[in-house]
C-alpha positions as a Python dict, from the first residue, in 0.01 Angstrom:
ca = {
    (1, 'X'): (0, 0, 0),
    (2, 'X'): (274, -55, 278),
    (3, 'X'): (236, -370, 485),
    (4, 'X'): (472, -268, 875),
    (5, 'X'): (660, -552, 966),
    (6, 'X'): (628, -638, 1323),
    (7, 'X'): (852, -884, 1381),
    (8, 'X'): (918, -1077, 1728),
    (9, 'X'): (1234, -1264, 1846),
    (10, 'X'): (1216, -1587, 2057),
    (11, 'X'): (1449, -1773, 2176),
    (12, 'X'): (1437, -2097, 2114),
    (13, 'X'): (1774, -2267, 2160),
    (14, 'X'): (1858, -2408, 2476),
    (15, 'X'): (2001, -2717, 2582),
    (16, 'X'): (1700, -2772, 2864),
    (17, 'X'): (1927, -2977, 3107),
    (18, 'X'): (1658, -2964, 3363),
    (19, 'X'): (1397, -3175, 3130),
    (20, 'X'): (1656, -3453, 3134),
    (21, 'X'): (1573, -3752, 2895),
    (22, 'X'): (1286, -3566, 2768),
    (23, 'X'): (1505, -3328, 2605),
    (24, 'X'): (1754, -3566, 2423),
    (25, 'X'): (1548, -3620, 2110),
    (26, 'X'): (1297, -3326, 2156),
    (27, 'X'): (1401, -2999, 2204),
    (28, 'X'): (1228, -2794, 2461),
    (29, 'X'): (1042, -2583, 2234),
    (30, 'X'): (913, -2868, 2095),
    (31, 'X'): (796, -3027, 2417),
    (32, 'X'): (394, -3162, 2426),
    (33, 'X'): (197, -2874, 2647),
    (34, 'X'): (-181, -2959, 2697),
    (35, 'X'): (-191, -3162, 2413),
    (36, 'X'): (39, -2992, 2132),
    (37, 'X'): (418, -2863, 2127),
    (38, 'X'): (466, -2568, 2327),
    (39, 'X'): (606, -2367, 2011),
    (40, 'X'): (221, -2389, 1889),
    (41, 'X'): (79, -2248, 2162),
    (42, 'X'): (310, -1968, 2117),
    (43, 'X'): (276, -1895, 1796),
    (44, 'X'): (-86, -1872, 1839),
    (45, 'X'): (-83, -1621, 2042),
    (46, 'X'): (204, -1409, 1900),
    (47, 'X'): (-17, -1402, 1535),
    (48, 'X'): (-326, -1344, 1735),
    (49, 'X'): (-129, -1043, 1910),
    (50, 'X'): (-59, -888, 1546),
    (51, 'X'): (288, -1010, 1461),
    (52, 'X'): (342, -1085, 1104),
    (53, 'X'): (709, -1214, 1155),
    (54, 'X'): (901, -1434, 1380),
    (55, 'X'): (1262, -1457, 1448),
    (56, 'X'): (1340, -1796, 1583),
    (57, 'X'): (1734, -1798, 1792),
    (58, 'X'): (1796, -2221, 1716),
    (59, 'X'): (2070, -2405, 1846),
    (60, 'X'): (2015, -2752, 2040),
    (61, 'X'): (1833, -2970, 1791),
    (62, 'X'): (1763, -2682, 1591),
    (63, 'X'): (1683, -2878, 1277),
    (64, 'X'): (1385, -3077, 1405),
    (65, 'X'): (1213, -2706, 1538),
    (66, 'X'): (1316, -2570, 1189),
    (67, 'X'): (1152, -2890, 1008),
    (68, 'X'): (841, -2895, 1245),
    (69, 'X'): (726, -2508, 1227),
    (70, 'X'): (850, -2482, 832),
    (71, 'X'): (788, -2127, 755),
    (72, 'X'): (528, -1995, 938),
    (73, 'X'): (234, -2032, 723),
    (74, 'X'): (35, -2236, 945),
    (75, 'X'): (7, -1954, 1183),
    (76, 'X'): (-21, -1683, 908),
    (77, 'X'): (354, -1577, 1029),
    (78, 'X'): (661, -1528, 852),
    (79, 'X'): (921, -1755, 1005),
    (80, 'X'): (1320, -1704, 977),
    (81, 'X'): (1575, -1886, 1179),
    (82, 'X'): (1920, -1813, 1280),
    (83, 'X'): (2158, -2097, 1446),
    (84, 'X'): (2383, -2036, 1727),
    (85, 'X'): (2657, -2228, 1514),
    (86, 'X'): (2902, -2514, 1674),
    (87, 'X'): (2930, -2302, 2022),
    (88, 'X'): (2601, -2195, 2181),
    (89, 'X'): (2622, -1830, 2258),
    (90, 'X'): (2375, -1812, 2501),
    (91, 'X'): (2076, -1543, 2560),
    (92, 'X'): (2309, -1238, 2457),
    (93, 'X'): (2505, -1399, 2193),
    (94, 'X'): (2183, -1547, 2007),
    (95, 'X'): (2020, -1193, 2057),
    (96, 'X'): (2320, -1017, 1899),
    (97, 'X'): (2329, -1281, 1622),
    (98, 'X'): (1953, -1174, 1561),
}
């Protein structure tokens, strides 16, 4: 038996100037929505849309998202991570580096 792989790519690495202060120790993707960090919410709904795997672009405080969301088995999802390195490549670089 053959399991597909349907794998999604988020981005998940930006600096999020515009949350100010909020954003120094937290990174956005991390951020409290309704209750729980926003990256939960996601990852609800991409397992509950039939993803099996998730590709998670990490730069700015990458380590605390890697740490929180482990890999994946919470949400019944496979989770890898790839870091923009010391120079954050932005949407296009961290999609290429995917």
């Amino acid at each position: 038996m053959t399991t597909d792989l349907r794998q999604v790519v988020v981005l998940a690495g930006g600096l999020a100037t515009r949350l100010g202060q909020r954003a120094t120790a937290l990174p956005k993707y991390l951020q409290p929505v309704a209750g729980k960090p926003f990256a939960y919410w996601q990852l609800e709904r991409i397992a509950a849309s039939g993803f099996n795997s998730a590709l998670l672009c990490i730069g700015h405080l990458g380590d605390a998202i890697e740490d929180t969301l482990g890999d994946g088995s919470t949400w019944g999802l496979n989770i890898d991570y790839v870091e923009d390195g010391p120079e954050p490549l932005g949407t296009g670089g961290a999609l290429v580096g995917a």
